[in-house]
N, C-alpha and C positions, 0 to 999 in steps of 0.2 A: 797045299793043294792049289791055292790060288796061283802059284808059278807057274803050275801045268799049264793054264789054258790062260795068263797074263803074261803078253809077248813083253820083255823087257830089254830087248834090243837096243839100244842106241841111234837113234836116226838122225843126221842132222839137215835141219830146214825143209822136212820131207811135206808140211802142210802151209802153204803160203796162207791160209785163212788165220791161220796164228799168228805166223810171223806178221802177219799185216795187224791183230790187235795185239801183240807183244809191243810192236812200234807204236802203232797209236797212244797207248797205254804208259810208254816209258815217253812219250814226247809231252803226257799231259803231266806228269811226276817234273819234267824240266819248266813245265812254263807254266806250275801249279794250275792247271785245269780241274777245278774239284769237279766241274759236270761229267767231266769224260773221265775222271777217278772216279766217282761214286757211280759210273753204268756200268762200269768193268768189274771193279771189287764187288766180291760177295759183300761184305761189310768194313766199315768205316769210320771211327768214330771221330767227334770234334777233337780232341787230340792229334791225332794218329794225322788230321788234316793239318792242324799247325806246325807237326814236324814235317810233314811235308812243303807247306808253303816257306818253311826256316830252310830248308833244304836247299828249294829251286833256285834264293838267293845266291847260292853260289855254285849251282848247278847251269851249266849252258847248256848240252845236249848231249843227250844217247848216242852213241856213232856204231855202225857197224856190229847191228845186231842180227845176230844169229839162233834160232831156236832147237835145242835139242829135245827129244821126246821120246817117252816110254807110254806104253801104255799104261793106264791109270786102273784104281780100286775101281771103276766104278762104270756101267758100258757108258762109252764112246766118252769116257774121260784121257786128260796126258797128264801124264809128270812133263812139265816144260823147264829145262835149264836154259834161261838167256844168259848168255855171253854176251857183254858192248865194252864197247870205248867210252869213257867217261872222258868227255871236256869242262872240266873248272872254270868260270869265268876270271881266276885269277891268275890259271897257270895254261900255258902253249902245252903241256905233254900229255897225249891219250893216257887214261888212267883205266889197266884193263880189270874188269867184274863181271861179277857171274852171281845167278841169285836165281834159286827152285823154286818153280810155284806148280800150284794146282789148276785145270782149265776141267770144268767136271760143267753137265750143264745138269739142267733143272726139272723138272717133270713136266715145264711147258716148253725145255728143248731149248733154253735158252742159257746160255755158257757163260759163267762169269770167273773171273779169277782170284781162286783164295790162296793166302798166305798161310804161314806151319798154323799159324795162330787159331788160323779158320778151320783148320780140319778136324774132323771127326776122331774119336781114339783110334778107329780101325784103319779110316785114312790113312792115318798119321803113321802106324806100324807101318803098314802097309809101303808108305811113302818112302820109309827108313831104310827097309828093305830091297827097296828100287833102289836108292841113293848108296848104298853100299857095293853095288855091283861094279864090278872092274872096269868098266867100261866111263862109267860116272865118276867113279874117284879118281880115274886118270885124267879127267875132263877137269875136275877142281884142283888138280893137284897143279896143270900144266897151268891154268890161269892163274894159280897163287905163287908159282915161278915167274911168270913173266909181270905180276902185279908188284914182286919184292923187288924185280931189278928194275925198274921202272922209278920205282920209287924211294931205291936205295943208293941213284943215281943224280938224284937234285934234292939236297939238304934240306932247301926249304919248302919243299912238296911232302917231303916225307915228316918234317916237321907238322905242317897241317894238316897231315891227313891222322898224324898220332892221336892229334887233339882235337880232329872234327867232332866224331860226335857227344867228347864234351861241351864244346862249343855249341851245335844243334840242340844240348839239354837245356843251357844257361841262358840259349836267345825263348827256348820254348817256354821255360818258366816265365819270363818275363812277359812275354807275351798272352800267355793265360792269363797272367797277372794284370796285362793292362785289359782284356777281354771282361775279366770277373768283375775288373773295378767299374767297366761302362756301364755294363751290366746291371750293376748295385745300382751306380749314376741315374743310370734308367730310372730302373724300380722304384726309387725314391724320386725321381719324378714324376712319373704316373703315379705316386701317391700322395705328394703334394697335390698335384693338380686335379687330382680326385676330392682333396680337402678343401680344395679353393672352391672348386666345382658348389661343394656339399654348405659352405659358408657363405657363397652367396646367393644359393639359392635359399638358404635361412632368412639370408640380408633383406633377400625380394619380399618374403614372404612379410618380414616386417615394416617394410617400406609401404606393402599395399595397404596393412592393418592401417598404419599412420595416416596414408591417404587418404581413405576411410573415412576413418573417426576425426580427421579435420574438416572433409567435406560437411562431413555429419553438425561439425560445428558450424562453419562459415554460413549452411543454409538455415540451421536455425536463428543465427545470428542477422540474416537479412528478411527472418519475419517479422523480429521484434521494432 
């Protein structure tokens, strides 16, 4: 039923409001912008931030993005396929991708963009369903033609990109790793300095007593 009255057409670049935060959005994923990441994404977690920031490393720029779009689950939602050009900071040759998201806005009308991860179950159907259409797998098929001879054409491009994102895993662990350890670092010193804090205000406390109890002496001692 939902097909009846969800146009699922194929459009491309038909809403320049998109393509303008498809771009924003994939420009901030290159130069790890978590502010203009965390306005766009529905959600985001410190994770999901560090593969990103391991990413941008050797990420240069989106090039030559283009937006395709269906209508979505949901009113005045899209299914968005961006197609770009990927530039590696390592390597001269466009690397061409394509990646489905969600663009659904919010009950206060405000649009942000989820991944498969963020969807809903019926989303998600729903999304499967769009993504299946002939229109769409001919869209993924032709960019994974022109991504294999791109890449099946400089040895050591396709070398790196076999093992990128091993490598994105292996700098990510470490990085959580140095993250956890500061972290601890911290903690244990905000609890140090909480003890120092708590010892010598004892310290004080004992120092007045003494002060005190000598005064107490030296004046009796200058009436004798």
């Amino acid at each position: 039923e939902q097909d009846d009255i969800q146009d699922l057409t194929l459009q491309c670049d038909a809403y320049p409001e998109i393509n303008e935060v498809m771009e924003t959005y994939h420009n901030a994923l290159a130069e790890n912008d978590e502010e203009i990441i965390k306005k766009y994404l529905l959600y985001v977690n410190e994770n999901e931030l560090v593969n990103i920031a391991v990413k941008s490393d050797y990420v240069e720029s989106y090039n030559d993005l283009h937006c395709y779009t269906q209508e979505g689950f949901e009113e005045g939602s899209y299914y968005v396929y961006v197609s770009y050009q990927l530039k590696l900071t390592e390597f001269d040759t466009m690397i061409p991708g394509l990646i489905g998201l969600y663009y659904c806005p919010n009950e206060a009308g405000d649009y942000h963009i989820y991944r498969k991860a963020d969807m809903s179950e019926n989303v998600l159907d729903n999304y499967y369903s769009a993504y299946m259409k002939q229109e769409v797998q001919d869209l993924y098929n032709r960019v994974a033609l022109e991504y294999n001879e791109v890449v099946d054409s400089n040895d050591d491009l396709k070398t790196f990109m076999n093992g990128f994102e091993e490598l994105v895993t292996e700098e990510m662990v470490k990085m959580i790793a140095i993250r956890e350890s500061s972290e601890a670092l911290q903690a244990s010193e905000m609890e140090s300095a909480s003890s120092e804090t708590q010892s010598e205000s004892a310290t004080s406390e004992v120092v007045t007593e003494t002060v005190k109890a000598t005064t107490t002496v030296n004046v009796r001692s200058s009436d004798s």
